[in-house]
C-alpha positions as CSV (number, residue, x, y, z in Angstrom):
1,X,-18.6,43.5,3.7
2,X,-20.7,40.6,1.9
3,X,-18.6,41.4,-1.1
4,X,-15.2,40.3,1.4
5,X,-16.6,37.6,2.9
6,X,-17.3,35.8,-0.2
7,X,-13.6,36.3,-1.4
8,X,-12.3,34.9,1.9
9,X,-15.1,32.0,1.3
10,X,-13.8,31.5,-2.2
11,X,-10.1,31.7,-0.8
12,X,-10.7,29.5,2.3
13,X,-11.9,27.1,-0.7
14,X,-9.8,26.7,-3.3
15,X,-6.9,26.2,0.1
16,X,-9.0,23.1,0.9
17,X,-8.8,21.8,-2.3
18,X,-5.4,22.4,-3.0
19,X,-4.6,21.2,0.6
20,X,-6.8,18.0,0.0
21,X,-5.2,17.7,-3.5
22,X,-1.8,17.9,-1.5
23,X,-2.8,14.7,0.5
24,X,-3.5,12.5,-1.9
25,X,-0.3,13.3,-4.3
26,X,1.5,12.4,-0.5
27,X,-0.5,9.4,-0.2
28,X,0.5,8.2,-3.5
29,X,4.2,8.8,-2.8
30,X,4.0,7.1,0.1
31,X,1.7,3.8,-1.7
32,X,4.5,3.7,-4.6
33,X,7.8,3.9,-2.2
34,X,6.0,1.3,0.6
35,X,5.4,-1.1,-2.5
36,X,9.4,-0.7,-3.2
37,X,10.4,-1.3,-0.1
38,X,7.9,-4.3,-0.2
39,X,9.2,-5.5,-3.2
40,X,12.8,-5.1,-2.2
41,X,12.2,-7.1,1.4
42,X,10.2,-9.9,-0.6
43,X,12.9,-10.3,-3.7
44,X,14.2,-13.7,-1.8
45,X,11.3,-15.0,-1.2
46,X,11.5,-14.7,2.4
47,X,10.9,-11.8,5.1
48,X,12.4,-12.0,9.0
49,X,10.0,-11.2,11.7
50,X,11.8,-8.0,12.2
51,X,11.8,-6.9,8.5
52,X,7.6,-7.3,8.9
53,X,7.9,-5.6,11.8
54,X,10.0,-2.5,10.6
55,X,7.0,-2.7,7.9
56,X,4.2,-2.7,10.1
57,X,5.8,0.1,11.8
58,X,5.9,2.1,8.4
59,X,2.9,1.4,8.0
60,X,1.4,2.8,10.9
61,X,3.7,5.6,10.4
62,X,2.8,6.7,6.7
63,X,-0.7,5.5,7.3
64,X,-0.3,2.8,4.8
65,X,-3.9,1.1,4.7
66,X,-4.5,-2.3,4.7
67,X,-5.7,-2.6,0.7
68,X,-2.6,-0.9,-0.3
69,X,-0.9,-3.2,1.7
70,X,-2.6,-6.2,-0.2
71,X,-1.6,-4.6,-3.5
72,X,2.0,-4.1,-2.9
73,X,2.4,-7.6,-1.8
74,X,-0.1,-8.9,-5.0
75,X,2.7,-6.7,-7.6
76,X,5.2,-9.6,-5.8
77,X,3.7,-12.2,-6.0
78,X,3.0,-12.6,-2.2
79,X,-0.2,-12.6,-0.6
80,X,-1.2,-11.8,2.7
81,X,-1.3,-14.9,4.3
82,X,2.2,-15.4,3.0
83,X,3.7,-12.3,4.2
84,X,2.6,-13.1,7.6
85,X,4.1,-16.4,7.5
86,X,7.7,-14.8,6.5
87,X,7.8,-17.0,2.9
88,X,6.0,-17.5,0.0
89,X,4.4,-20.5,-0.5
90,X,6.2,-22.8,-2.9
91,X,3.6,-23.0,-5.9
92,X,3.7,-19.5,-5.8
93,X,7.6,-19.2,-6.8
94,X,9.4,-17.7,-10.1
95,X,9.0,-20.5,-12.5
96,X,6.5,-22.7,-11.2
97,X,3.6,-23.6,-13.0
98,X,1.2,-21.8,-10.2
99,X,2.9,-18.3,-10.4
100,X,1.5,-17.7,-13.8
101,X,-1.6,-17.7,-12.0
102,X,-0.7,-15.7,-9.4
103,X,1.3,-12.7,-10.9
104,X,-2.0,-10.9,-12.2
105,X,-2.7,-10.8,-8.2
106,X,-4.5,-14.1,-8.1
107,X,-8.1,-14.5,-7.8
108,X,-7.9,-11.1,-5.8
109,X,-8.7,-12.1,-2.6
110,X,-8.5,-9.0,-0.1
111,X,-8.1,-6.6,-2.4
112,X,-11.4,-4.8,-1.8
113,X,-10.9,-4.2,2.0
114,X,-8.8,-3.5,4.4
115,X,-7.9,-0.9,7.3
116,X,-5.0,1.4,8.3
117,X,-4.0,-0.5,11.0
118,X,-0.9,-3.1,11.2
């Protein structure tokens, strides 16, 4: 009987970590097709209150947290502040002499934290 109950142990195991293994590969789906959609809503330079909202929503949804959030926005050129605000700042456009600085993320700002929530 020992000699079973080790087997299902081992079993019961390696399922956890494939399961757990599982959840990250779907997290990092999730990370690289919210920072699409991210980049494709920010392209203009602007984003309506009900595209932020539709993203928000997504989000909460996909369980999108609050750094990966930050770092989809950085890739763009957008922080956080400006994503709230529906428009990137000025200085912060294509071919202005401030978004050299800002397309390595800026002084990274926000990238350290964060929650799940919207």
């Amino acid at each position: 009987r020992s000699r079973r109950r080790l087997e299902l142990e081992a079993s019961s195991s390696t399922n956890t970590e494939s399961v757990q293994r599982h959840g990250e590969q779907m997290e990092e789906l999730w990370n690289a097709r919210y920072a699409s959609i991210i980049g494709a809503l920010t392209s203009e330079g602007s984003i309506s209150e009900e595209q932020r909202e539709q993203v928000r929503s997504y989000r909460n949804l996909h369980q999108i947290t609050g750094e990966a959030h930050v770092r989809a926005l950085a890739l763009q050129g957008w922080s956080a502040s400006e994503f709230e605000a529906g428009e990137r700042g000025e200085s912060a456009k294509p071919g202005s002499a401030a978004s050299a600085d800002t397309a390595g993320g800026g002084d990274g700002a926000g990238l350290g934290g964060g929650s799940g929530g919207g």
